[in-house]
N, C-alpha and C positions, 0 to 999 in steps of 0.2 A: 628720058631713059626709063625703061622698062623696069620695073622693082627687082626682077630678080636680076637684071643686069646690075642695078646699084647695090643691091647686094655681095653680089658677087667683086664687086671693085670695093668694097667694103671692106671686105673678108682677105681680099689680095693685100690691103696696108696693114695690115697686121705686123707684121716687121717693122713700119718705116719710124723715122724719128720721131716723127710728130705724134706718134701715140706716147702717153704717159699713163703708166696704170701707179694707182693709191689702194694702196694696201688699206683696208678697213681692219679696225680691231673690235672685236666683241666684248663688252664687258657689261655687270650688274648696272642695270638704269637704279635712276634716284629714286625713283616709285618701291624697287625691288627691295633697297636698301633702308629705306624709310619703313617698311613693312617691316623687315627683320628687327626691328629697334622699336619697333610698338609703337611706333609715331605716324603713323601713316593718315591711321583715321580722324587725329586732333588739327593734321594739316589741311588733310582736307575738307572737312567740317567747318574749320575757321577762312577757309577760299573759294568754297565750292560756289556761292553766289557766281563772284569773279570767273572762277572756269568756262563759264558759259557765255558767259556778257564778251563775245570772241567781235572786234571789227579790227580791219586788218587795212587794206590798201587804202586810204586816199590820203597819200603822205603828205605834208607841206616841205618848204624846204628845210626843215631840221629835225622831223617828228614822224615816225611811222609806229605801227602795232602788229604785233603777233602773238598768237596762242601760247602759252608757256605749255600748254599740254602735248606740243610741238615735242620738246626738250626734255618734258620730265621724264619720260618712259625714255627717251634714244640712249641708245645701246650701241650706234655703229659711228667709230669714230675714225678719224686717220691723222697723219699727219703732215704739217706744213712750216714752213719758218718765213720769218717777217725781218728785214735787215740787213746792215754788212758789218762786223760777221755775222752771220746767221742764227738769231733767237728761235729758237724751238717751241712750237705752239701745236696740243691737242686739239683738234676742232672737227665739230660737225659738218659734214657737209649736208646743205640741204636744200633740195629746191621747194620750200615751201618759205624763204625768206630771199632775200638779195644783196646784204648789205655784207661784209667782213668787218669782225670784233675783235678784239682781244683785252682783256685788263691791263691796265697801262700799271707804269711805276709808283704813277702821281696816286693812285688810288688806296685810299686806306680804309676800305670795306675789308670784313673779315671775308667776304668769299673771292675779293683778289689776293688778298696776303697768301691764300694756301693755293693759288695756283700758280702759274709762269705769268710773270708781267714784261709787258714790252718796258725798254728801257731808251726812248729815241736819246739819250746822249752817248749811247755806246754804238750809232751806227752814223757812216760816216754817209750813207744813202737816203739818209732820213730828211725831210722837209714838211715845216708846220703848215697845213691849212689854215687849223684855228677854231674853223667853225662849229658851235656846238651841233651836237647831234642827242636825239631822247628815242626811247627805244621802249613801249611799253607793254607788258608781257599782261598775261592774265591772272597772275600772282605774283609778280615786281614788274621791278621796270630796271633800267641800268642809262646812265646820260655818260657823255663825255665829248673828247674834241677829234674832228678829222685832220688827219697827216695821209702822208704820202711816203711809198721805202716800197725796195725791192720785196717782191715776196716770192718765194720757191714753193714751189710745190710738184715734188717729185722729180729733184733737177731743171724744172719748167723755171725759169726767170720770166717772171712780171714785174716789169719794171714799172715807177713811179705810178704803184697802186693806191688809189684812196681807200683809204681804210679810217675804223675808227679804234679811239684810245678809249676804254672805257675808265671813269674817273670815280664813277660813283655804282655800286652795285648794292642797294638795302637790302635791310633784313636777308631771311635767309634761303632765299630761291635759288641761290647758282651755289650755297653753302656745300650740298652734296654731288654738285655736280663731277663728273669726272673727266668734264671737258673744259677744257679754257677757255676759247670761243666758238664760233661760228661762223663757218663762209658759206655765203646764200649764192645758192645757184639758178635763184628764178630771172624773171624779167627783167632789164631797168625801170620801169614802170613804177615797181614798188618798193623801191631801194629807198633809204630815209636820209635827209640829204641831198637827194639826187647824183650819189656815189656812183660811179663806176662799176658794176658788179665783175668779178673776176675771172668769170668765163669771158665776159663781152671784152677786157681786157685781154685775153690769150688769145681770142677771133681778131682782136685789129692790130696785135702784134704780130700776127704770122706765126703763130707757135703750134697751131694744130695742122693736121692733113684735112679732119673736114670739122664743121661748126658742129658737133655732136658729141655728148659723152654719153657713155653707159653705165651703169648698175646693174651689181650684182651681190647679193646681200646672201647671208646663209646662217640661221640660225641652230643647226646642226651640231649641238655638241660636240661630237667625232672630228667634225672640221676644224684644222689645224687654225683656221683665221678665221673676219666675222666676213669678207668678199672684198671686191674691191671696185673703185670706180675708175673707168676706162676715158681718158680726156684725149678722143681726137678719131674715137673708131668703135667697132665692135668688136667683141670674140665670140665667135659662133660654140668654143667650148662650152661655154653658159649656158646654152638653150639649146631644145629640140624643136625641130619643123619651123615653121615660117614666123616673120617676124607683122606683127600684125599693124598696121600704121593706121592712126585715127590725127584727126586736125587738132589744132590747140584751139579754142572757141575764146578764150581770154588771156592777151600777150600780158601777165601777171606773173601769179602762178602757172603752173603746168595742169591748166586746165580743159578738160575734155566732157565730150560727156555722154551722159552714160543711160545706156537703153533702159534697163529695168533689173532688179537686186529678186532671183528666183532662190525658195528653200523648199529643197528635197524637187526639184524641176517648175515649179509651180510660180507664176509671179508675183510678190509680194507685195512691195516696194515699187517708187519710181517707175509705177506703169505706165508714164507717159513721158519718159525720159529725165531727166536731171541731169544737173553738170556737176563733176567730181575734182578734186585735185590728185594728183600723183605726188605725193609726198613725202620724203626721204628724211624727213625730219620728224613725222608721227609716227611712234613706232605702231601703236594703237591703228582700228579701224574705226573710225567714226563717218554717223551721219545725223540726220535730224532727230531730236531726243523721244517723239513719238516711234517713229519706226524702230529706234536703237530697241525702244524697252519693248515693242509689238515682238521683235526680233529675239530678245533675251527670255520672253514668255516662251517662245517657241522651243525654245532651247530648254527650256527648265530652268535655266540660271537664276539663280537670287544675290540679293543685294549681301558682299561682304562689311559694310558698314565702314568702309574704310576709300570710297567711291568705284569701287572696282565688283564683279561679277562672279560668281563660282558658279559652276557645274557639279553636281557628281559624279567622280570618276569613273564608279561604275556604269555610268550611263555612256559614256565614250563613243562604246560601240555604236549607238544605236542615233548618235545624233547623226542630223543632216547635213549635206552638204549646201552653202552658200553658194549663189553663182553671182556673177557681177557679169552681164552683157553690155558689151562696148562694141562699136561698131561692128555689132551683129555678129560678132562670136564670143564663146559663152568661156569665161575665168572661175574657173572653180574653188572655190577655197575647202576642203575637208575638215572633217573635224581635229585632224592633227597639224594643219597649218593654222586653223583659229583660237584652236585651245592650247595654255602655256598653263606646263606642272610647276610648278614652284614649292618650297619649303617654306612653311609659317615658323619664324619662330625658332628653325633649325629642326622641327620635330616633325611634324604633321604635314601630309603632300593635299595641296591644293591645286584643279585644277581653274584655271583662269579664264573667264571668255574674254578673248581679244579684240572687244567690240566697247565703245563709250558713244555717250550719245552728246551733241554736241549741236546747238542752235544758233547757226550765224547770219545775223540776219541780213539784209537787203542794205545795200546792194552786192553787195559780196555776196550772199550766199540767198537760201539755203545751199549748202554745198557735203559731199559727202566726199571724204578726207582717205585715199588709199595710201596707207603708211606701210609700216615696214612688212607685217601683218600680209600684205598682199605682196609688195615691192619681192620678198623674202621667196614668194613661189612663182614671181614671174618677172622675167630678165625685162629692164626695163633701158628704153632709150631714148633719149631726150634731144631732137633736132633741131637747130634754130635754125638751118639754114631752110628748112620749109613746114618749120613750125608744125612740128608733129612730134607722137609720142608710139613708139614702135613698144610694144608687150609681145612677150615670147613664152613658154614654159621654162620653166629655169630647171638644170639638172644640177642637182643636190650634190 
């Protein structure tokens, strides 16, 4: 079928049942919060080692890893419920993990007491796996056991989904969070356990119109909500002009890859191509930590001592634009989608570059990480039925 044929059959389901849209909410990341409370730079100081030391997919059967740098910044969350009756659960969606979390009852960590804990003896839906699962981040980790319960998401019934209970969450990495868990929306591939991921669940139950969801993220102030994510379709309201489709190059991650990284037109970076991820879970842009800081030179940014980057404001005008070339058309990032104002302190406006540098080595990577940062100025769609990732301009 011709692209703009399937597009067009795309755009006609808009109505049908099988689309489900998830309200995203915006809210202060743990990084943001952490700053405002003067603690930002002691945490990071005492982890930054760890930040970097990023390996991720080759799971066994109870043990997978992920960047916590994923998490610490996300800002766009929605929600879901696990059970009968229906337990209410904050979570990220993200295709840069696979697995579904949430703090269970059992768990007497202080960062599950202050959130929503699953309770399996108040659902009548509920059935124990057993099996332990470990899950280990780049500044904690969190263990506990896989079950099985209805899970809803947006009216959508998934039934007898594997999920996990988390039983143990140390110290204090998920302390600020403002999410409860997480449901990963990448591959089966790199799901820990060998769980089920939740989308691959809603494709073999018949609950979408087609194997695709979309994103749409909005970090706009003015905007009543933070976007939302589309499970079964597209909405052409999201984006201008054509939707541009590149392969997936590794069925993990939403992985692609990527021509070459131009500043002010000129090519920097990646002149002989790289592979990237599409990442819904980093709000940040990262890439390898040579080019990040060659990158931050350019800019003028200096180090805030607290692992993050400033600009001065008054230079705004005059910074460049970033480009990120993917299948041979060019994604622009301006200096108002890479730099974030923020308040130090409640006084003083700082502005932020939206760029960290991040080394993950072989066989994973290197890999250059497109999070929210990018996701936020361009409609993003994720197809498994032919394993592509469609980028659009997003209208604000």
């Amino acid at each position: 079928m011709a692209l703009k044929m399937f597009l067009l059959l795309l755009m006609s389901l808009s109505l049908c049942a099988g689309l489900k849209r998830v309200a995203l909410s915006r809210q202060r990341s743990q990084r943001h919060k952490m700053r405002a409370r003067g603690t930002l730079a002691q945490f990071w100081n005492s982890h930054q080692l760890d930040m970097i030391q990023y390996s991720d997919a080759c799971p066994t059967a109870t043990q997978a890893s992920e960047p916590l740098v994923n998490y610490m910044d996300a800002e766009f969350f929605g929600k879901i419920s696990i059970g009968t009756p229906p337990q209410n659960f904050t979570v990220i969606f993200d295709t840069g993990s696979s697995n579904l979390w949430v703090p269970s009852a059992l768990c007497d960590s202080h960062a599950c007491k202050i959130h929503n804990r699953y309770h399996s003896s108040q659902s009548t839906t509920y059935e124990l796996d057993g099996r332990p699962f470990h899950i280990q981040y780049g500044t904690g980790s969190l263990t506990g056991i896989l079950a099985y319960d209805l899970v809803m998401v947006e009216g959508m019934a998934v039934s007898h989904q594997k999920f996990g209970e988390s039983v143990s969450e140390p110290g204090s990495t998920f302390v600020d969070a403002d999410f409860d868990g997480i449901l990963g929306l990448g591959y089966p591939s790199i799901a820990a356990a060998g769980a089920t991921p939740v989308f691959d669940s809603m494709m073999a139950q018949g609950l979408l119109d087609l194997p695709l969801f979309s994103v749409y993220l909005n970090r706009n102030s003015d905007y009543s909500g933070g976007g939302e994510i589309l499970f079964g379709g597209i909405d052409e309201s999201h984006f201008s002009g054509e939707l541009h489709w590149v392969p997936v190059t590794n069925q993990g991650y939403w992985q692609i890859l990527l021509d070459n990284v131009k500043v002010n037109g000129q090519v920097r970076f990646c002149e002989d191509g790289c592979q990237a991820i599409v990442d819904t879970g980093t709000s940040l842009l990262t890439g390898p930590t040579a080019d990040i800081s060659a990158l931050l030179a350019e800019l003028g940014a200096e180090a805030a001592g607290d692992g993050t980057y400033t600009v001065a404001c008054s230079s705004f005008p005059s910074l460049p634009d970033v480009t990120f070339t993917i299948g041979g058309v060019e994604f622009p990032l301006t200096p108002a989608a890479y730099i974030q104002t923020e308040e130090l302190m409640g006084e003083a406006v700082v502005c932020m570059a939206g760029f960290q540098g991040m080394d993950i080595p072989p066989p994973d990577g290197p890999l250059w990480i497109l999070g929210d940062v990018f996701i936020s100025q361009f409609y993003s769609v994720f197809n498994r039925g032919s394993n592509q990732v469609g980028l659009a301009k997003a209208v604000p």
